[in-house]
C-alpha positions as CSV (number, residue, x, y, z in Angstrom):
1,X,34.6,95.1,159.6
2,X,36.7,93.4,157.5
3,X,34.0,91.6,155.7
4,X,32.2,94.7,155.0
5,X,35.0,96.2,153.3
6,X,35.5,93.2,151.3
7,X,31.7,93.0,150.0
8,X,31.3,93.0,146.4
9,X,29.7,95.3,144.4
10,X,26.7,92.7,143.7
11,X,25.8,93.6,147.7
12,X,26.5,97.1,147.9
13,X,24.3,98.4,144.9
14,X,24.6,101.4,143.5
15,X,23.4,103.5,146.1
16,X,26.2,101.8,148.7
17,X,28.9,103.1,146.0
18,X,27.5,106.7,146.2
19,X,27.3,106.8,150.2
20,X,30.8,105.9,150.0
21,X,31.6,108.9,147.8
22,X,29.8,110.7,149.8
23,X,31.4,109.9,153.2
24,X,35.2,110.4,151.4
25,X,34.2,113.5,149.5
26,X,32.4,115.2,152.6
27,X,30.3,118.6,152.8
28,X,31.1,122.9,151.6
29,X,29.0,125.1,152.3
30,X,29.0,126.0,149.2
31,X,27.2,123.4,148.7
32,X,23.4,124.1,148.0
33,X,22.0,120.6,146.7
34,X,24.7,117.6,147.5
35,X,23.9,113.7,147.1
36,X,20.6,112.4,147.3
37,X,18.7,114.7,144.6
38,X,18.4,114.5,140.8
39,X,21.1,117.2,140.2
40,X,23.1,118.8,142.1
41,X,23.5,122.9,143.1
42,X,26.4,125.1,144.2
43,X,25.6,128.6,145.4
44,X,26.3,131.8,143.5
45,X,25.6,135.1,144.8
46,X,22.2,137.2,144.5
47,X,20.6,134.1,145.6
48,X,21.5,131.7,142.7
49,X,22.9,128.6,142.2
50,X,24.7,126.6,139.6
51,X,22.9,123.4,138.7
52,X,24.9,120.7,137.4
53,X,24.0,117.1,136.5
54,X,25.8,114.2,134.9
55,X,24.7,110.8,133.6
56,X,26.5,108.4,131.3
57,X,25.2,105.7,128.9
58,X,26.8,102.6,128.3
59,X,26.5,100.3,125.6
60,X,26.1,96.7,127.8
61,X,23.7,98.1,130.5
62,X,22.2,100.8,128.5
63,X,21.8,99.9,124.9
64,X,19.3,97.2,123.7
65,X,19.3,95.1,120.6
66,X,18.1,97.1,117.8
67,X,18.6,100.5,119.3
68,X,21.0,102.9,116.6
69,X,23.8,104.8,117.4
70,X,21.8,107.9,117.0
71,X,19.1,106.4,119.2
72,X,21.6,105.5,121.9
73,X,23.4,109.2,121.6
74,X,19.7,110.8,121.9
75,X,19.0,108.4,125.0
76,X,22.2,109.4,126.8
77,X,20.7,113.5,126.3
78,X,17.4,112.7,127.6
79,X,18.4,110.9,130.7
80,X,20.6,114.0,131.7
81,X,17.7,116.5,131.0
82,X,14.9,114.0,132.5
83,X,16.5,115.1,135.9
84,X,17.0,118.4,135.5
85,X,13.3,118.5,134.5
86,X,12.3,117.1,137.6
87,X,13.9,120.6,139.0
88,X,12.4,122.3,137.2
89,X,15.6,123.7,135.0
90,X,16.4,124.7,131.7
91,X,20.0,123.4,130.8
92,X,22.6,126.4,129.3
93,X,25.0,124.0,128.1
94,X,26.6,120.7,127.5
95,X,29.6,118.2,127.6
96,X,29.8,115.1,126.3
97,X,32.9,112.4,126.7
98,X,32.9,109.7,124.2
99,X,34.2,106.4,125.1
100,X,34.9,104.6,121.6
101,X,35.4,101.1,120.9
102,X,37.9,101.0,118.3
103,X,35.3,98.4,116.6
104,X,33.3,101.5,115.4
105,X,32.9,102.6,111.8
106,X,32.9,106.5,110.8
107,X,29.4,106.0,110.5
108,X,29.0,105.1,114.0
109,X,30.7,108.0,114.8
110,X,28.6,110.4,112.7
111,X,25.5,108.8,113.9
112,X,26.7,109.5,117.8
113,X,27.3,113.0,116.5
114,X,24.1,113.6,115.2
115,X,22.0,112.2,117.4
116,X,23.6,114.5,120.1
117,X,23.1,117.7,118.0
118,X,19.5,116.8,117.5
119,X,19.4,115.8,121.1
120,X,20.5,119.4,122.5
121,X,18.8,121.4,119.6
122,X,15.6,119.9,120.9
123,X,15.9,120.7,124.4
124,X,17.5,123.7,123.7
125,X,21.0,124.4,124.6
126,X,24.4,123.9,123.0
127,X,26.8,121.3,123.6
128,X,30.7,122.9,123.8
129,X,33.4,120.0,124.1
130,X,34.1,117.4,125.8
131,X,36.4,114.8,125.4
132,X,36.8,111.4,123.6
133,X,39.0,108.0,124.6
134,X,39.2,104.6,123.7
135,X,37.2,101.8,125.6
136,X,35.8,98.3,125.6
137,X,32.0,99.6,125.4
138,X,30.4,102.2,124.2
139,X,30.4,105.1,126.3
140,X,28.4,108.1,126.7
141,X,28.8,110.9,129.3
142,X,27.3,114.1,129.5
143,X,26.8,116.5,131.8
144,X,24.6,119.7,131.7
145,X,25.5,122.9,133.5
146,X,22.4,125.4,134.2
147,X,21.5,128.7,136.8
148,X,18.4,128.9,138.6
149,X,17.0,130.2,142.0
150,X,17.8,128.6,145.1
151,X,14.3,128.6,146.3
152,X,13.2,127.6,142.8
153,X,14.6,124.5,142.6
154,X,11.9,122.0,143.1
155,X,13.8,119.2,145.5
156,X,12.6,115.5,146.7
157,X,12.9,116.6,150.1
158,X,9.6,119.2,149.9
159,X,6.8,117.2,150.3
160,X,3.7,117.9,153.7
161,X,1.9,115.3,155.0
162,X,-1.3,115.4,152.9
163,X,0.0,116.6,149.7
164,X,-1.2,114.7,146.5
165,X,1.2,112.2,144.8
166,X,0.8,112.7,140.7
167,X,2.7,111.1,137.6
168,X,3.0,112.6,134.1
169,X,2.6,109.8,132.4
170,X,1.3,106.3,132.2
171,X,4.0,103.3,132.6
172,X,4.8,100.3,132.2
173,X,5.5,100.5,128.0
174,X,8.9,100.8,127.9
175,X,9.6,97.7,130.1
176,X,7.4,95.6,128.1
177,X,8.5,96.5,125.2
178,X,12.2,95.9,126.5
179,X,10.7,92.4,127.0
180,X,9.9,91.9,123.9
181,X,13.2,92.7,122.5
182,X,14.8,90.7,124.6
183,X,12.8,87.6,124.8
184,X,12.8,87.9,120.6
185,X,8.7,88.4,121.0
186,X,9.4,90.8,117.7
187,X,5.7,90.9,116.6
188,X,5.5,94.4,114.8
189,X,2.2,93.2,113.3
190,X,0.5,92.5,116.8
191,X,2.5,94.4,119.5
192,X,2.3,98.3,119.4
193,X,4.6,101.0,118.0
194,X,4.2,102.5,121.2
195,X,6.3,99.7,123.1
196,X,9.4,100.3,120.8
197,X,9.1,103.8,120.5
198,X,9.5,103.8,124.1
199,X,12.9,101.8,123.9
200,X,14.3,103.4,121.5
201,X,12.7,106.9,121.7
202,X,12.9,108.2,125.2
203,X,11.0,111.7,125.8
204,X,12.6,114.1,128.4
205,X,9.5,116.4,129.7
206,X,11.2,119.4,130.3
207,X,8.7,122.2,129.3
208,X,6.3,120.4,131.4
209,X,8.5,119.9,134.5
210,X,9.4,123.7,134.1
211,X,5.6,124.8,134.0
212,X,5.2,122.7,136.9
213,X,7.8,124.4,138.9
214,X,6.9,128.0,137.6
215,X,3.5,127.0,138.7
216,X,4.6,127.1,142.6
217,X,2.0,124.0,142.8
218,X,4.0,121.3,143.6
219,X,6.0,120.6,146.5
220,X,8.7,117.8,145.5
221,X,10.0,116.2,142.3
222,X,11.8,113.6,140.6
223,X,12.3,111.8,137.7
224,X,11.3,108.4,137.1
225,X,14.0,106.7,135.2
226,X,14.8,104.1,137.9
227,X,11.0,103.0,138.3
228,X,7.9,104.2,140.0
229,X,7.9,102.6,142.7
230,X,11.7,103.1,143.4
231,X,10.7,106.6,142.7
232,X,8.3,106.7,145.3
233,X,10.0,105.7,147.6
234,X,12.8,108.0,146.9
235,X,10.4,111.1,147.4
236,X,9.0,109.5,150.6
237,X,12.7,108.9,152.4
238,X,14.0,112.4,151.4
239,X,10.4,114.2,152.6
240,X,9.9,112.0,155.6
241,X,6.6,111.3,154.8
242,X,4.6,108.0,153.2
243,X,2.2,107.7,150.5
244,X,-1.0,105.6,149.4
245,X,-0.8,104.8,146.2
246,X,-4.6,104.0,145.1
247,X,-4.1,103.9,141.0
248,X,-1.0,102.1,139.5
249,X,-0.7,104.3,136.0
250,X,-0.6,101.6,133.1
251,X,-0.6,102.6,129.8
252,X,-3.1,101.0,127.7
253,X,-0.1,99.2,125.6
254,X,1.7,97.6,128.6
255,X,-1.6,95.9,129.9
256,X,-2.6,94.8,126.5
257,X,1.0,93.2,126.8
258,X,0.8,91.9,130.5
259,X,-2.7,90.6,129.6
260,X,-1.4,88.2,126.3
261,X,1.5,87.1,127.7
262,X,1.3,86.2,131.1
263,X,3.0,89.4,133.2
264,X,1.6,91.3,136.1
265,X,0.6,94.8,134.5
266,X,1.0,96.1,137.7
267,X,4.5,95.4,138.2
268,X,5.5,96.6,134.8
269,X,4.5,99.5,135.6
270,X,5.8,99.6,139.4
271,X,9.3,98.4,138.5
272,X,10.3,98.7,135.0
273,X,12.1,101.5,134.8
274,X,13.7,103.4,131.7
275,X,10.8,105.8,131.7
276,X,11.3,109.2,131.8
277,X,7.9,110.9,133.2
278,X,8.1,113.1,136.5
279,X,6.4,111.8,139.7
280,X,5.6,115.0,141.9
281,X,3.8,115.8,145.0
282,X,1.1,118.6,144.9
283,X,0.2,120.8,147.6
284,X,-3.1,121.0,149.2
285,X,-5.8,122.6,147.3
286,X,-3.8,123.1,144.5
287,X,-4.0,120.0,142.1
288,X,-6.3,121.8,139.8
289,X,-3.9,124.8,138.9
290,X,-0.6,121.8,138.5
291,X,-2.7,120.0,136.3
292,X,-3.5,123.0,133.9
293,X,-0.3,124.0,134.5
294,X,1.0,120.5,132.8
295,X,-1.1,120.9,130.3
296,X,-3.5,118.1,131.1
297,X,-0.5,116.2,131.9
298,X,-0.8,115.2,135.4
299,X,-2.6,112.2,136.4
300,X,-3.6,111.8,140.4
301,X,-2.4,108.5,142.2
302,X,-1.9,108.8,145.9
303,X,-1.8,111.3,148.5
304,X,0.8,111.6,151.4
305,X,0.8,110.0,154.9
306,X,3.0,109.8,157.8
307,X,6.3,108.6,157.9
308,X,5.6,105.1,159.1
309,X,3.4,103.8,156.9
310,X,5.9,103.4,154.1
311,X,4.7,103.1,150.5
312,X,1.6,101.5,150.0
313,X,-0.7,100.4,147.8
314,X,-4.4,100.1,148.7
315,X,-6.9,99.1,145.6
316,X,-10.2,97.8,146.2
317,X,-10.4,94.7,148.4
318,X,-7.1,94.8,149.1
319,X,-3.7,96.6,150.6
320,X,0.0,96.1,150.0
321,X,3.4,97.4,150.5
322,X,5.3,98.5,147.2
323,X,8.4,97.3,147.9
324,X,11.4,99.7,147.7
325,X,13.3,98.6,144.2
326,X,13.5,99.3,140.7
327,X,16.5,99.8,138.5
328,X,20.5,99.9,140.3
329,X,23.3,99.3,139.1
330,X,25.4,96.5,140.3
331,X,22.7,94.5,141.7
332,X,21.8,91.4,139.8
């Protein structure tokens, strides 16, 4: 006992931090959506429920070299909306709290500022205070307040045996070009613009994850910021179900990149993480109508099993597990 609560943060992950919360802070019934989901939901009458999501940026985890202030500012909005896209939500409104080294220059300052307008403006709501401090590193919290439906909120807990597993987008880019930041492979000449444009330019899909969930199509959600394949197995814990993956989605750029300089295209992909696409399960029969629905956004890559089987992938000639990490914090 006593050794358990002296382990250090390095063993208990991130997700060992929040079941902690969870066990001190307990259960309401108000309570519609608690831990465990991308966002979470608080009952209001006539069936509704107050969505509410928080996610904070900070500059030595969060920030690579290169990446602006603006950039960084921008990242920190599309993270927050990322999950509630995965619901299937439009956010109302925004806070943001600033932790400021005291290192930064007005400019810095101005660029944070603009980069969350043009954040917000894009993705449609307003942001209306916050809160500002002094810190070591850079800081960036927001958290996005929305209403919705109770039954319209598309959870990770939805998914039937047999539904279809689907991505909206290929990965693997972001990680490699992370890479090639970081190992100082700065080739603008021979790498893509895609690969930085990943870093430094994140894309929340919000319209697309609202369509989807308009659509009635698909049966869970979530966003993949943390990886695919820690993604997957997110959806397949909180559903009870497992999935055969038969097509790893790699963009064109990241197996150019895997191919030239040695990496496993495959596990860029799998495990990179700091993409934000959505990886959904479809219901039966109704792939078709979620694809139009995503606007040709939707690419098939497994279907659902049993719970037992786990994750797995199973190509030609051969069959694996896809083991259960990506991306958490604390764990080196």
């Amino acid at each position: 006992m006593v050794g358990r609560l002296l382990a250090p943060l390095s063993e208990l992950g991130e997700l060992g931090v929040i079941r902690i919360m969870e066990r001190l802070f307990g259960s309401s019934s108000r309570v519609a959506v608690g831990f465990g989901d991308d966002v979470s939901a608080v009952k209001l009458p006539a069936g509704k429920v107050a969505v509410l999501k928080t996610d904070m940026l900070v500059g030595s985890t969060d920030v690579p070299p290169g990446m602006t202030m603006r950039q960084a500012a921008m990242k920190a909005v599309v993270a927050n909306v990322s999950d509630l896209a995965a619901k299937g939500v439009r956010p109302l409104a925004g806070l943001v709290a600033l932790g400021l080294p005291p290192r930064l220059k007005r400019s810095d300052i101005t660029e944070i500022g603009a980069g969350l307008r043009d954040s917000a403006r894009k993705y449609g709501f307003p942001i209306v205070g916050g809160d500002t401090n002094e810190s070591r590193d850079l800081t960036i919290a927001i958290a996005l307040f929305a209403v919705a439906d109770r039954h319209e909120l598309v959870l990770r807990s939805g998914a039937k045996v047999g539904d279809l597993v689907a991505v909206t987008g290929d990965f693997g880019s972001a990680p490699a070009g992370l890479k090639a930041l970081l190992e100082r492979r700065k080739r603008p000449k021979q790498l893509p613009r895609s690969l930085y444009d990943a870093v430094f330019n994140p894309i929340a899909e919000l319209e697309t994850g609202v369509r989807l969930a308009v659509s009635g199509t698909i049966s869970a959600s979530i966003d993949s910021s943390d990886g695919l394949a820690w993604s997957l197995h997110q959806l397949s814990e909180a559903s009870k179900v497992g999935m055969e993956i038969y097509d790893v989605p790699v963009s064109r750029a990241a197996a150019e990149f895997a191919d030239r300089f040695g990496y496993d295209g495959n596990d860029l992909a799998l495990y990179g993480g700091e993409e934000y696409h959505l990886v959904v399960t479809v219901k039966r029969g109704k792939f078709m109508a979620a694809r139009r629905a995503a606007r040709g956004n939707l690419k098939l890559i497994g279907v659902t099993t049993s719970k037992s089987r786990g994750v797995r992938l199973k190509q030609i000639g051969r069959e694996r597990g896809i083991e259960r990490r990506g991306w958490e914090h604390f764990k080196r």
